[in-house]
C-alpha positions as CSV (number, residue, x, y, z in Angstrom):
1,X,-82.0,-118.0,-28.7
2,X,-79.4,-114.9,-28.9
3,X,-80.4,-112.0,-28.2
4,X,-82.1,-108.8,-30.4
5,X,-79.0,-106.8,-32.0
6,X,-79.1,-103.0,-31.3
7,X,-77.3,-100.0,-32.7
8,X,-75.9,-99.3,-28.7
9,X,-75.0,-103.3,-28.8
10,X,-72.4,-103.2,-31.4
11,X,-71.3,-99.7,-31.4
12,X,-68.2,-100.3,-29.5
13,X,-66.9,-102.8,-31.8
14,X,-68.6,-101.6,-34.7
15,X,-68.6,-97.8,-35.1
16,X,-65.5,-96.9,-32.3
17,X,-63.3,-98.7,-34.8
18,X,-64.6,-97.2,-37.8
19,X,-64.5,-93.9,-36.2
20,X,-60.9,-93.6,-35.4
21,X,-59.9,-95.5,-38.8
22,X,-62.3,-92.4,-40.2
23,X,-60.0,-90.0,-38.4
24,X,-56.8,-91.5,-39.5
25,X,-58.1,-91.4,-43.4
26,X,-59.4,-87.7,-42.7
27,X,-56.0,-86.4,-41.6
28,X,-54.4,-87.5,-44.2
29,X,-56.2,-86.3,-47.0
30,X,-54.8,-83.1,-47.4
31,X,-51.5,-83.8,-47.3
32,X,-51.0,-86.3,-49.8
33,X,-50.5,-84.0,-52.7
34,X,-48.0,-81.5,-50.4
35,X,-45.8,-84.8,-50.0
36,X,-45.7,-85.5,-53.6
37,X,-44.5,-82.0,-54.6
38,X,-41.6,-82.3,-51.6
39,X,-40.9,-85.4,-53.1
40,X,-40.7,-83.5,-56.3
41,X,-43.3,-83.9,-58.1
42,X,-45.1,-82.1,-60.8
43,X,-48.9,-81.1,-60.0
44,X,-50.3,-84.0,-62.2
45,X,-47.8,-85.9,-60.6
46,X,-49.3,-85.3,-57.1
47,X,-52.6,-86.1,-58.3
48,X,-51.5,-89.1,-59.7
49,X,-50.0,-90.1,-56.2
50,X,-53.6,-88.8,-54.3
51,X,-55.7,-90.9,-57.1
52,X,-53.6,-93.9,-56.1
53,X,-55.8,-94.2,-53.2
54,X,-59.2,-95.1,-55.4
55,X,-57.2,-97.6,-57.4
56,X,-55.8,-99.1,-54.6
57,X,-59.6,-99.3,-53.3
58,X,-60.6,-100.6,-56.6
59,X,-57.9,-103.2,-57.1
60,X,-58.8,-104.5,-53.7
61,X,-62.6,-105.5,-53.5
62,X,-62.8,-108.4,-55.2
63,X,-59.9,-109.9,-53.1
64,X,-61.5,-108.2,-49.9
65,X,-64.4,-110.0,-49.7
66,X,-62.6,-113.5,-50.9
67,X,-60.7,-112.7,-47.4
68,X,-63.3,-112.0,-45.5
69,X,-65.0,-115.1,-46.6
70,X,-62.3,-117.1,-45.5
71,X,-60.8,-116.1,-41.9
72,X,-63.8,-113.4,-40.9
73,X,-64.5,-110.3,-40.4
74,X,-62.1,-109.4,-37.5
75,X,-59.2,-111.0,-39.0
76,X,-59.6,-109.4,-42.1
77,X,-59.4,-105.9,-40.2
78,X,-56.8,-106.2,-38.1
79,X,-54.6,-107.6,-41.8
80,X,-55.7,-104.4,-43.1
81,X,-55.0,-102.7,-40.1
82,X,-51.3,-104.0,-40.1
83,X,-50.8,-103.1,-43.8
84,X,-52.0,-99.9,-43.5
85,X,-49.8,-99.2,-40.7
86,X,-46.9,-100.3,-42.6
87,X,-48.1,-98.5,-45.7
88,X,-47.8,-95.2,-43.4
89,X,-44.4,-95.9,-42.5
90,X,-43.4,-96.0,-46.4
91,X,-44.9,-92.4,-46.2
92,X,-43.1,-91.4,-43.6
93,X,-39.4,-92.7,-45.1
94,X,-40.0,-93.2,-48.9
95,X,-37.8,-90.5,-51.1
96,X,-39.0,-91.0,-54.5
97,X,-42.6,-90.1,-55.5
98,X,-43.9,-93.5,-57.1
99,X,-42.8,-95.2,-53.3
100,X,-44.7,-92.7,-52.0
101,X,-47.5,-93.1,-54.7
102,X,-47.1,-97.7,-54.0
103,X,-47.3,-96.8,-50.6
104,X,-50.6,-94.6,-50.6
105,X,-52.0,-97.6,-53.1
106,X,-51.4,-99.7,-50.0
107,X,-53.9,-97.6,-48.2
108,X,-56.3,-97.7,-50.5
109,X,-56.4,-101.6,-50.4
110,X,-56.9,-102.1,-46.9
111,X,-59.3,-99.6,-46.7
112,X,-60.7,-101.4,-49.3
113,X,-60.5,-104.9,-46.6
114,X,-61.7,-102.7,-44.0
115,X,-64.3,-101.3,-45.3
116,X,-66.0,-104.6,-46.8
117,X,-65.6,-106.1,-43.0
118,X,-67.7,-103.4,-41.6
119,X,-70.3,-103.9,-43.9
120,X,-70.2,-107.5,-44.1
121,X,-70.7,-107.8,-40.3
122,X,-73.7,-105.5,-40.3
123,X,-75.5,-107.2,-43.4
124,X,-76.1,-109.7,-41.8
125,X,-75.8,-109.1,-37.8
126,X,-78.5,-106.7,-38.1
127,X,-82.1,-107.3,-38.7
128,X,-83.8,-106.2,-42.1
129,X,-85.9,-103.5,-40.3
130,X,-83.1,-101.7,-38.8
131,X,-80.3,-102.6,-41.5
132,X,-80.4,-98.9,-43.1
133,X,-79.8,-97.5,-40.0
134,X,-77.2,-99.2,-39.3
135,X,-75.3,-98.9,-42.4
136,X,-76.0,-95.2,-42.7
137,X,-74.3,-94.6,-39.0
138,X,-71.6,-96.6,-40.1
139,X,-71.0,-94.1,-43.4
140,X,-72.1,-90.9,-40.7
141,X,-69.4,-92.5,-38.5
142,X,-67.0,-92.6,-40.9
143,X,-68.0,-88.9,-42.3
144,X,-67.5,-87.5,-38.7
145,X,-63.8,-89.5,-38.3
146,X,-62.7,-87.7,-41.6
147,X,-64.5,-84.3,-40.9
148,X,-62.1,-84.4,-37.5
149,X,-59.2,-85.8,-38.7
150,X,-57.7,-83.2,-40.6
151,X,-57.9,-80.6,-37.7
152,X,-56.2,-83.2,-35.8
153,X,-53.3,-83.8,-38.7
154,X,-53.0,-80.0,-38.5
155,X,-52.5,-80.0,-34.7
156,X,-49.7,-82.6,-35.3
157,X,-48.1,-80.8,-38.2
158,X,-47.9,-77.5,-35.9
159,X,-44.7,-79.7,-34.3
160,X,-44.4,-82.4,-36.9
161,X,-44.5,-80.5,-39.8
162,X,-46.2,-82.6,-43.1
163,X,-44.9,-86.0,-41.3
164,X,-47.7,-85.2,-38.1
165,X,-50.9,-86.0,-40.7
166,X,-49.0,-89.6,-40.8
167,X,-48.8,-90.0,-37.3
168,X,-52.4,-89.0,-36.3
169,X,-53.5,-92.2,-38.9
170,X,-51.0,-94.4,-37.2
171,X,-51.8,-93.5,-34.0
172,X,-55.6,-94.5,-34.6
173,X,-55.2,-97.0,-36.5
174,X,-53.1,-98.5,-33.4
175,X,-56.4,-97.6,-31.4
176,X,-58.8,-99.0,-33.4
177,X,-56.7,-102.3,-33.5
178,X,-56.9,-102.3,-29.7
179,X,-60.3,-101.7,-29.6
180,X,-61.0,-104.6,-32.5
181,X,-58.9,-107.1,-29.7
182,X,-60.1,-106.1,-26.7
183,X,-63.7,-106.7,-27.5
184,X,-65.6,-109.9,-27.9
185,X,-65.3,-111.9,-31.3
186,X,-67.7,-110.2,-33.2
187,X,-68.0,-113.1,-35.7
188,X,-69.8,-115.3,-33.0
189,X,-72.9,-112.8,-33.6
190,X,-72.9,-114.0,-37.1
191,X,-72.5,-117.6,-36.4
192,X,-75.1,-117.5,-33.6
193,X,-77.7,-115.8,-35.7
194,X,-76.8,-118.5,-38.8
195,X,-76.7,-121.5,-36.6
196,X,-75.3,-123.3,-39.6
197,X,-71.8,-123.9,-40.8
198,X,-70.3,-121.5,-43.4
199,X,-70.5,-122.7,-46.8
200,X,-67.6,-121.6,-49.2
201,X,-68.1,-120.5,-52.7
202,X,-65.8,-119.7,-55.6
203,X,-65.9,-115.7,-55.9
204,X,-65.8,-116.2,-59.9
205,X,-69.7,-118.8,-59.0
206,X,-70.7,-115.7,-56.7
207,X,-70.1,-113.0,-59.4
208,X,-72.2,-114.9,-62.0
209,X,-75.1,-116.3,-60.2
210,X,-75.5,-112.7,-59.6
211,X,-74.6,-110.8,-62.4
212,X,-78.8,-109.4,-62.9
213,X,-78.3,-107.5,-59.8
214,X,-74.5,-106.1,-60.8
215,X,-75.1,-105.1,-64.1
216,X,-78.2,-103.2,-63.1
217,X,-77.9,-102.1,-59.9
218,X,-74.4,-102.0,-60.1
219,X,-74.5,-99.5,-63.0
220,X,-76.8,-97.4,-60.8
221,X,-74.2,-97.5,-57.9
222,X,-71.5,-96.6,-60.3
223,X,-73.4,-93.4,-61.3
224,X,-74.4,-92.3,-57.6
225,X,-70.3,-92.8,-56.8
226,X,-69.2,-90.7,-59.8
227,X,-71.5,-88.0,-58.8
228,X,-70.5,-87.7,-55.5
229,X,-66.9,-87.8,-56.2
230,X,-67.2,-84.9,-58.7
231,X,-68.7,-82.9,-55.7
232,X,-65.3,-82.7,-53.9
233,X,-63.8,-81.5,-56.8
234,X,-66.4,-79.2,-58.6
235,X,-66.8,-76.9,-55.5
236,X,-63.3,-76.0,-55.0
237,X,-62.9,-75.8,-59.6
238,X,-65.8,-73.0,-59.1
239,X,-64.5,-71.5,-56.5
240,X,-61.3,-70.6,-57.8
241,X,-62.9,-70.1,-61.7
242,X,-65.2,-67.1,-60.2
243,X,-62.1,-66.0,-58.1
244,X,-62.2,-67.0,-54.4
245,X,-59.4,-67.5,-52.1
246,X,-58.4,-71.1,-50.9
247,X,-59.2,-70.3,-47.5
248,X,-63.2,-69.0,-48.5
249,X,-62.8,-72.2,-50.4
250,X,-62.2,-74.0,-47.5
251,X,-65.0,-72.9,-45.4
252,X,-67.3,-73.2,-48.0
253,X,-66.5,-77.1,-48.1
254,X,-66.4,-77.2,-44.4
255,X,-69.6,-75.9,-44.2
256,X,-71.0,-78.2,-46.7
257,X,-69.3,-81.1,-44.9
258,X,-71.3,-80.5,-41.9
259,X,-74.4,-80.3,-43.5
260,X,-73.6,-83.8,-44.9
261,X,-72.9,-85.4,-42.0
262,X,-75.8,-83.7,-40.0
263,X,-78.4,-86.2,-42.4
264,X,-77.3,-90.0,-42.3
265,X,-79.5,-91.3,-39.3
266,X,-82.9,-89.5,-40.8
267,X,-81.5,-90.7,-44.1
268,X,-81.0,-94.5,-42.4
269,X,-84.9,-94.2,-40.5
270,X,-86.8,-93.0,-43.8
271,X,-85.2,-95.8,-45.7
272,X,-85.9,-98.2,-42.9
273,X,-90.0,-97.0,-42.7
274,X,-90.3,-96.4,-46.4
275,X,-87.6,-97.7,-48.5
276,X,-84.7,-97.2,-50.0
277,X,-85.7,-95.8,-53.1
278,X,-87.3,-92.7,-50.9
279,X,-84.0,-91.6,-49.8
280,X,-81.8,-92.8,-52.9
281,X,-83.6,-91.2,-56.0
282,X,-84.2,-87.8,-53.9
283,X,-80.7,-87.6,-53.0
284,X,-79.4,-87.9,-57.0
285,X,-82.2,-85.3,-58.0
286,X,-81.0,-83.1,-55.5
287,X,-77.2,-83.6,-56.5
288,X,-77.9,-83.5,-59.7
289,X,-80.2,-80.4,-59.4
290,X,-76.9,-78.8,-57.4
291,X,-74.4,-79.3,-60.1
292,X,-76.8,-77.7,-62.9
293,X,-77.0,-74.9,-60.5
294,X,-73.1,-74.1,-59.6
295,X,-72.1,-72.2,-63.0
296,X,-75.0,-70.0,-62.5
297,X,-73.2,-68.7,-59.4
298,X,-70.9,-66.0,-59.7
299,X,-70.5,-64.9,-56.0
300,X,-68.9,-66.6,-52.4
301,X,-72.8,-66.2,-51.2
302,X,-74.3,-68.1,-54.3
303,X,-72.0,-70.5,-54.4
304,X,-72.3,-71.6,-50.7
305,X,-76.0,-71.9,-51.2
306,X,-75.4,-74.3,-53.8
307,X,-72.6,-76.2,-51.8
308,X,-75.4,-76.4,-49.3
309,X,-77.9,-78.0,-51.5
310,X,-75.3,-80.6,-52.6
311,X,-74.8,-81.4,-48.8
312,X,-78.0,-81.6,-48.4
313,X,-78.1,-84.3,-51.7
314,X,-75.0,-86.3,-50.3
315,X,-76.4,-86.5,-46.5
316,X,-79.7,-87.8,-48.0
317,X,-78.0,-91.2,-49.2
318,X,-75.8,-91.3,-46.2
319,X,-75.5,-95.3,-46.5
320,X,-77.6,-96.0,-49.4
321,X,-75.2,-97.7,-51.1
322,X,-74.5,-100.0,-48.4
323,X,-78.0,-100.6,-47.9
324,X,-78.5,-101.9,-51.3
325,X,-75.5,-104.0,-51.4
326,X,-76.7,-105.8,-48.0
327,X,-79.9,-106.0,-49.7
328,X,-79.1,-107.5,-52.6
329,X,-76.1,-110.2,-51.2
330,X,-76.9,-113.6,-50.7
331,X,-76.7,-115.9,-47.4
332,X,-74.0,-117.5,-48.9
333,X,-71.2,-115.7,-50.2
334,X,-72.0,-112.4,-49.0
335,X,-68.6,-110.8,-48.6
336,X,-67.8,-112.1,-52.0
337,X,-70.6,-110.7,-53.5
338,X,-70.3,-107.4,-51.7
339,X,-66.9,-106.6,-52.6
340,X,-68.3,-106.9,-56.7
341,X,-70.7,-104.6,-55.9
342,X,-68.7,-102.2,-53.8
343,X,-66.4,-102.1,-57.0
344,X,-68.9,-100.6,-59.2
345,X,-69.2,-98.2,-56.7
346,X,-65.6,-97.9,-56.0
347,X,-65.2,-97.7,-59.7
348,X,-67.9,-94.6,-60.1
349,X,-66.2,-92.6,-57.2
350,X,-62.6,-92.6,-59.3
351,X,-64.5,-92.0,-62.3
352,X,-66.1,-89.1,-61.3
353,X,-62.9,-86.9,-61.5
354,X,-61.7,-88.4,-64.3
355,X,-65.1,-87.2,-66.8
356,X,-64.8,-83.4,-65.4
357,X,-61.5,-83.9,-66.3
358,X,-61.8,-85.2,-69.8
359,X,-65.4,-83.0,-70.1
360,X,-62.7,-79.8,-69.4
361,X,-60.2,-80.9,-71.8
362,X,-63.1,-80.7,-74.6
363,X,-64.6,-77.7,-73.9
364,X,-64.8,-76.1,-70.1
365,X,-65.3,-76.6,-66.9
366,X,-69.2,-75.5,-66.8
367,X,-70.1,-78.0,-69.3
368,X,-68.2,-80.6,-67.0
369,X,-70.1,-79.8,-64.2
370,X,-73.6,-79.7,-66.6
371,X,-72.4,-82.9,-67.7
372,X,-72.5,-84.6,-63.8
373,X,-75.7,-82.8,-63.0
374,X,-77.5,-84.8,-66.2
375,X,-75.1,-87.9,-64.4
376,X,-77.1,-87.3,-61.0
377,X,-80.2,-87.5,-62.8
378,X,-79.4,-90.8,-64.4
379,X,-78.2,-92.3,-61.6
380,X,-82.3,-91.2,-60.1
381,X,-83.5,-92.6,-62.8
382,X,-81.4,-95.7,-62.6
383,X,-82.5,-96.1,-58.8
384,X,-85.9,-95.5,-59.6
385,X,-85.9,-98.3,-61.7
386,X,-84.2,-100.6,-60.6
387,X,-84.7,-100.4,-56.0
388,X,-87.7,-102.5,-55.3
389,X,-90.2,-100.3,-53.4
390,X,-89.7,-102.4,-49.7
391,X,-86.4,-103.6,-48.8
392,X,-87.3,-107.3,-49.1
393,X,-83.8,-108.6,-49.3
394,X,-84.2,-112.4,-50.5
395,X,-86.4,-111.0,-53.3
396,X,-84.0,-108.6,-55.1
397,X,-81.9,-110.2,-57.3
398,X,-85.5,-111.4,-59.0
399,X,-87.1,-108.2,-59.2
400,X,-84.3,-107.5,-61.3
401,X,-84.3,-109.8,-63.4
């Protein structure tokens, strides 16, 4: 009989690796843009070359979890690992902005592998009473690698200049890759808990035998990404409409950051004693609740407040996604089916700064923001209706049908 899985158990080769991937993605973040425009390009142009990222992501979880299906979780990282380390090297040589914008694509996919392998592992390493947890550390992990990283990408750049945020993601992604082979096979948990052979399924047979949970709670997950997203960019949009300077801006989304991160294991333990929907419809009313707030504030002090409240509303479904998506994925063909529904979710978190975007181009940017408040409330509504009141995995995709 193998032994009871614990949090301490598989931290080493589950949350050390995320954690310095986290870092690497954290550092750099900022700097993306700042090496379009040396590159020379224009300010949509940059933002083109940053959003490159999400579609990469996008593009690749479909094929993620067909990988991970086929030569394990492990493998599957340590591909991703190797094609994000060449993808950095494209950054660091590449002179023209679209080889800069393929390479940063490239990052986005095997974070995209990555990511799915991580969450694969724990779906179904971990028992159902403690799954929440572990998925919301594993988001809290990754918050806290990309909370750190971009002090350590400026550290680099003091003697590196832009070129040091690339180095700091090599660097750890060469870490977590040593980390990843110098622990034990973390697949021979899953085969020792399954005690059966693997059975292989066509990713096209997964996607419809499931398609009452996707296009139900899959549209819910799409919401709760697009809502989230559009917090990264409405604080800083506010900030500068009511006049702030970047570096007030700044703190203000450190400071909002840390609340964020602060929330995922209380988040992981009420959805573990209650249920998910406790955690996942408060968060959304509380997001939602922030973004109808923001163009009342006119002030640094008012607007922190309600960059606050939206931490709060983020922290609260540390994971929740995750969760739902372990939930819902089947015994057979889980990393097939996880990488569909990460897609919706994947596919609401580039949509969210697309609709400010298009909602500005109509009218302004406080109806844009009103606009993903009444978003945040949907996607409540959606989880309210559609999250089963205990997580009873095997039983999802019925109650949703």
């Amino acid at each position: 009989m193998a032994d009871p899985v614990s949090l301490w158990k598989i931290a080493p080769s589950v949350y050390l690796p995320a954690l310095l991937y986290g870092i690497g993605q954290g550092a750099i973040a900022p700097v993306v843009a700042l090496s379009a425009r040396d590159l020379g390009a224009s300010f949509a142009g940059a933002s083109l070359v940053v959003a490159a990222a999400g579609v990469g992501q996008v593009i690749g979880d479909i094929p993620a979890g067909a990988l991970t299906t086929r030569i394990g979780e492990r493998r599957a990282m340590l591909l991703a690992t190797g094609l994000v380390s060449v993808a950095l090297v494209a950054c660091l040589v590449v002179p023209t902005v679209w080889g800069l914008a393929v390479a940063i694509g490239a990052t986005g996919l095997a974070g995209a592998v990555w990511g799915l392998a991580r969450q694969a592992y724990l779906s179904e390493a971990v028992p159902l009473e403690m799954r929440a947890r572990a998925l919301s550390t594993l988001g809290g992990v990754q918050r806290i690698g990309s909370f750190i990283g971009p002090f350590l990408g400026a550290f680099a750049m003091k003697f590196l200049g832009t070129d040091g945020a690339y180095w700091v993601h090599l660097v750890a992604a060469a870490l977590a890759c040593v980390v990843l082979l110098s622990l034990p096979d973390i697949e021979s948990v899953r085969r020792s808990r399954a005690g059966r052979p693997v059975v292989l399924q066509s990713t096209r047979a997964v996607i419809h035998e499931h398609l009452p949970v996707l296009r139900t709670l899959g549209i819910g997950a799409l919401l709760v990404g697009a809502v989230r997203a559009s917090r990264q960019v409405v604080i800083p949009l506010w900030a500068e409409h009511i006049g702030l300077d970047p570096q007030t801006t700044s703190l203000i989304f450190g400071i909002s950051g840390a609340v964020d991160m602060l929330l995922f294991y209380p988040a992981g333990s009420v959805m573990d004693r209650f249920g998910r929907k406790w955690v996942a419809v408060p968060s959304m009313l509380v997001l939602g609740l922030a973004h109808l707030l923001l163009p009342l504030t006119h002030s640094g002090a008012a607007l922190t407040a309600v960059a606050l409240l939206m931490g709060i509303g983020n922290g609260l479904g540390a994971g929740v996604i995750m969760t739902l998506g372990a939930d819902a994925s089947p015994p057979v063909g889980r990393a097939q089916f996880l990488g569909a529904f990460r897609l919706f979710a994947d596919t609401g978190n580039g949509a969210g700064p697309f609709l400010i975007a298009a909602v500005t181009a109509l009218s302004s940017l406080a109806p844009a923001v009103l606009f993903m408040g009444l978003t945040g409330w949907a996607a409540a509504f959606a989880m309210s209706r559609w999250i089963p009141p205990r997580p009873q995995a095997p039983s999802l995709p019925q109650a949703l049908q």
